[in-house]
C-alpha positions as CSV (number, residue, x, y, z in Angstrom):
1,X,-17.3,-14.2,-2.9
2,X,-15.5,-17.7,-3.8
3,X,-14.1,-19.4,-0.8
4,X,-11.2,-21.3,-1.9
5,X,-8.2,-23.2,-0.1
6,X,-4.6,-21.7,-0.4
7,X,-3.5,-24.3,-2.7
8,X,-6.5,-23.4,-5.1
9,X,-5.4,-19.6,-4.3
10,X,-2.2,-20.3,-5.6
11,X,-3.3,-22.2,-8.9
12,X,-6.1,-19.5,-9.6
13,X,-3.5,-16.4,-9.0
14,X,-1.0,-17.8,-11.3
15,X,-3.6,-18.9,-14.0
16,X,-5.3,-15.5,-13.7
17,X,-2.7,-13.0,-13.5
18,X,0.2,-15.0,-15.5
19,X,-2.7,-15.8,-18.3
20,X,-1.3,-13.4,-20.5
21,X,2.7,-14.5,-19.9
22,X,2.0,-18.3,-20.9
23,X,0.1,-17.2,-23.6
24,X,3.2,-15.2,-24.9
25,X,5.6,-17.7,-24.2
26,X,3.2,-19.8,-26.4
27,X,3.6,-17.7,-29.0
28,X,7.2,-17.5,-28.6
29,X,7.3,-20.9,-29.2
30,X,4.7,-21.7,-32.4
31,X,6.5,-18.3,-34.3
32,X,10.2,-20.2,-33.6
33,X,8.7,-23.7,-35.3
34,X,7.0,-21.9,-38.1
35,X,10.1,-19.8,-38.9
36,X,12.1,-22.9,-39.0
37,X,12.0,-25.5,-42.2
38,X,10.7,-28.7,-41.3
39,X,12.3,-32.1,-42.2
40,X,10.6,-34.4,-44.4
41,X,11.5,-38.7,-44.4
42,X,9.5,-39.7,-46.8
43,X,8.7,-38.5,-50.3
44,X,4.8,-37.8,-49.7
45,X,6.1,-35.7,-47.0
46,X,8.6,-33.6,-49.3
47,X,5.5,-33.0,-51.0
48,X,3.4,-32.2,-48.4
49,X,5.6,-30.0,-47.2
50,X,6.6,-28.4,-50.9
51,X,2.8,-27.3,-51.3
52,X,2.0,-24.3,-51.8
53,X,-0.9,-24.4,-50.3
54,X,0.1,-25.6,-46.9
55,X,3.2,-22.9,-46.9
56,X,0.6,-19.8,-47.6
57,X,-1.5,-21.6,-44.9
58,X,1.6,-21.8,-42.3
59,X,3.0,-18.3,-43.7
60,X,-0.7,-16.9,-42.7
61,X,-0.6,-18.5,-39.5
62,X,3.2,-17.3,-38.5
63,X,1.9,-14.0,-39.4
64,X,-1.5,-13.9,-37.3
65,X,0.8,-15.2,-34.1
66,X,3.2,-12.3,-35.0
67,X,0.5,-9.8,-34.6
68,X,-1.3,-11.7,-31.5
69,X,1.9,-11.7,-29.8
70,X,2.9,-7.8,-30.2
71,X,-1.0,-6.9,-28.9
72,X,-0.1,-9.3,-25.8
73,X,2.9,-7.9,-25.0
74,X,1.9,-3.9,-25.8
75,X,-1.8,-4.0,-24.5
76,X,-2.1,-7.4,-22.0
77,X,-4.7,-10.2,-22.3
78,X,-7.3,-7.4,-21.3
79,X,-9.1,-4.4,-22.6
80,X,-8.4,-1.4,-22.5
81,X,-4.5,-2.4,-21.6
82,X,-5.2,-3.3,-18.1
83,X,-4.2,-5.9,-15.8
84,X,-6.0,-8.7,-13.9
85,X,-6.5,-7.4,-10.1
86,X,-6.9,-10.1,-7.1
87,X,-8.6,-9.3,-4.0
88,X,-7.4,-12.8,-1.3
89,X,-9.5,-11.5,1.8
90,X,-8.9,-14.1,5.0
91,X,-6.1,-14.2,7.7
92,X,-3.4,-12.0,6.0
93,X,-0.5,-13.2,7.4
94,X,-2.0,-17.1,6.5
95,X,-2.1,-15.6,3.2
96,X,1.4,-13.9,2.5
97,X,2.7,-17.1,4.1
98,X,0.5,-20.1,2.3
99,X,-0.3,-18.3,-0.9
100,X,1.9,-15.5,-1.8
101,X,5.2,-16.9,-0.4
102,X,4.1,-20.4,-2.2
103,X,3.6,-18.5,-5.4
104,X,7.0,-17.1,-5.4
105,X,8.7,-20.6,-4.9
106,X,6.8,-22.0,-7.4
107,X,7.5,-19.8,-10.2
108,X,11.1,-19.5,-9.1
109,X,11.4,-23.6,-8.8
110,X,9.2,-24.9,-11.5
111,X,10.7,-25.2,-14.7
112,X,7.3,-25.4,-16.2
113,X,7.3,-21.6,-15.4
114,X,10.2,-20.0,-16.1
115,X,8.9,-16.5,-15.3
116,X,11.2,-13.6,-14.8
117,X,8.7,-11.6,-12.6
118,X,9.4,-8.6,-9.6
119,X,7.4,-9.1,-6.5
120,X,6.9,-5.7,-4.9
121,X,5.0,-5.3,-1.6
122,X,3.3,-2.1,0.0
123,X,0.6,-0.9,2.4
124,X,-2.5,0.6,1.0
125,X,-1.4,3.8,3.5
126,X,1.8,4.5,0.6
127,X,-0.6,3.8,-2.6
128,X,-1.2,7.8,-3.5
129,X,-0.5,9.8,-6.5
130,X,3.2,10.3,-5.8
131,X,4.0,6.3,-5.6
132,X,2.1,5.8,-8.7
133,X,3.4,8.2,-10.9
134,X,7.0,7.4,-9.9
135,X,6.4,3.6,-9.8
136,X,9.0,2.3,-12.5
137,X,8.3,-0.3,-15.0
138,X,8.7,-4.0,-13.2
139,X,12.6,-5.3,-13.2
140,X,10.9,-8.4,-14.3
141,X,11.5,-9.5,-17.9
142,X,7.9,-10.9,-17.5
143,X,6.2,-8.1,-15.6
144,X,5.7,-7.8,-12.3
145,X,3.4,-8.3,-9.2
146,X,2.4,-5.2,-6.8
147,X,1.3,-6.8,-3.9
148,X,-1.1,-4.4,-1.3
149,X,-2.3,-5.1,2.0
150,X,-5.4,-3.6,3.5
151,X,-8.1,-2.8,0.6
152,X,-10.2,-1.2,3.1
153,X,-8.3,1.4,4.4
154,X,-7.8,2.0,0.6
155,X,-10.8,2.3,-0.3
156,X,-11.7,4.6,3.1
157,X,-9.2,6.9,2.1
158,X,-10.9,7.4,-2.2
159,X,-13.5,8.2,-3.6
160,X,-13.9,4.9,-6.6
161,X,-13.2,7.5,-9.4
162,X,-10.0,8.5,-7.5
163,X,-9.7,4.3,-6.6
164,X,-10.0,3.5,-10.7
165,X,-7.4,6.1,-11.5
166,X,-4.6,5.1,-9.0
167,X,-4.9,1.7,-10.2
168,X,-5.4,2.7,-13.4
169,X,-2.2,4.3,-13.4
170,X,0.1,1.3,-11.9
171,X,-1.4,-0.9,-15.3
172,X,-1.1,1.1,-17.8
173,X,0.3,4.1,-19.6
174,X,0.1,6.4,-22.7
175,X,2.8,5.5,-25.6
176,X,3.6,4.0,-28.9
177,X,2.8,0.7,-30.6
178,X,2.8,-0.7,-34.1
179,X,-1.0,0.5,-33.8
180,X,-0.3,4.3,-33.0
181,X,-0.3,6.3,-30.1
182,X,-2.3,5.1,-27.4
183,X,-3.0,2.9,-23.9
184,X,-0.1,0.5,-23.1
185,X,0.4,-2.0,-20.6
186,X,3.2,-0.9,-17.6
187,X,3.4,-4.9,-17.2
188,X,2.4,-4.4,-13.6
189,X,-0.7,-6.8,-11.9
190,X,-2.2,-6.0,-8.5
191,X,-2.9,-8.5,-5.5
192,X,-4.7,-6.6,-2.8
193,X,-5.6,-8.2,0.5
194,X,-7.3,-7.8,3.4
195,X,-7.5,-9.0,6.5
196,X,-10.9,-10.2,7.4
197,X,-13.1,-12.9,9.2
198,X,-16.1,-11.9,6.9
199,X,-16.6,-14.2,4.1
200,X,-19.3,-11.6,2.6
201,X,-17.5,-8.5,3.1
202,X,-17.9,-5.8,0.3
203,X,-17.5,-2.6,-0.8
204,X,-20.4,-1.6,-2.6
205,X,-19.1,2.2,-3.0
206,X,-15.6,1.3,-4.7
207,X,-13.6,0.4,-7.6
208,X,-14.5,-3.3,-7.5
209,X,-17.9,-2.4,-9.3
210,X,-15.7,-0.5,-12.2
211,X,-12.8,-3.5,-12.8
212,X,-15.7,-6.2,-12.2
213,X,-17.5,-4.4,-15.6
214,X,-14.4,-5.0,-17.1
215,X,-13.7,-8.1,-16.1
216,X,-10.1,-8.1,-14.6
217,X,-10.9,-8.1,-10.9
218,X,-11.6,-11.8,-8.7
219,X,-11.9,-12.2,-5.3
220,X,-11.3,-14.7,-2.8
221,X,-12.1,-15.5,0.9
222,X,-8.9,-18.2,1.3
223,X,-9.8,-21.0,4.7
């Protein structure tokens, strides 16, 4: 278990779970400037530029960002179309005050952000299989954030198969993509928390074992 400050809280929440957005806006950005015609001032330039070499070679690359950016934006940054999942374990109301309140400023007041993301917030004691299955895609042009207090008492209350599906569920979905039929991304990432004094605490019979194989789940004990 990492213990971290709230200030490095917010920076690893909003490099971890928004990975995938800045990487699209990225994307965005170098498919706009290879689409465009670039200017040339001198006449080695205009030649440069009139290779045909270098336009197959920018052509190729507008191409391979094309393709990057639709398996961001259908499947996410991880496999298997699921989202990163952060577990902040500390003083919980320290927490939604220093870290996840913070997070919300910054992305609202930073214009290095931009993000158009909805926070939602629920106990662990409404996460069933009703909540899940009527959870609507985010309102967020970017996504969204499902933000869940007490990861104990969910993982008291399921078995980890049962665990893996529900979360399962909130990331992704079944549906269409330029590749086929298959996994998609709902645009949803989880935040759990818990309220604990126990740097060390675990759950050895839970989920975390099943999204820490697949490499989308961090947690931190936040001072």
């Amino acid at each position: 278990m990492s213990k971290i400050s709230a200030e490095q809280a917010i920076s690893n929440v909003i490099f971890t779970s928004l990975d995938d957005i800045h990487k699209i806006k990225v994307l965005e950005e170098s498919i706009k400037r290879l689409s465009c015609r670039e200017e040339a001032t001198s006449k080695e330039d205009i030649e440069f530029l009139n290779d045909p070499r270098y336009k197959q070679f920018m052509e190729e690359k507008r191409k391979t960002d094309i393709k990057k950016l639709e398996e961001l934006k259908i499947q996410g940054s991880h496999p298997d179309a699921l989202q990163p999942i952060i577990l902040l374990m500390g003083n919980a109301s320290l927490i939604h005050e220093n870290v996840l309140e913070a997070i919300k400023k910054k992305i609202a007041d930073d214009e290095h952000y931009g993000y158009d993301l909805e926070f939602r917030e629920i106990d662990s004691s409404d996460l069933n299989e009703d909540f899940v299955l009527s959870l609507p895609k985010p309102k967020g042009e970017d996504g969204g954030i499902l933000v869940i207090s007490d990861f104990s008492k969910f993982v008291d209350s399921y078995s980890p198969n049962d665990q893996v599906k529900l979360l399962c569920t909130i990331m992704r979905t079944h549906g269409f993509s330029p590749y086929g039929y298959g996994l998609v991304s709902t645009g949803w990432r989880i935040i759990f928390m818990e309220n604990s004094e126990d740097e060390n605490k675990w759950w050895p019979y839970s989920c975390v074992q099943y999204f820490g194989n697949k490499g989308c789940l961090d947690s931190y004990f936040v001072e």
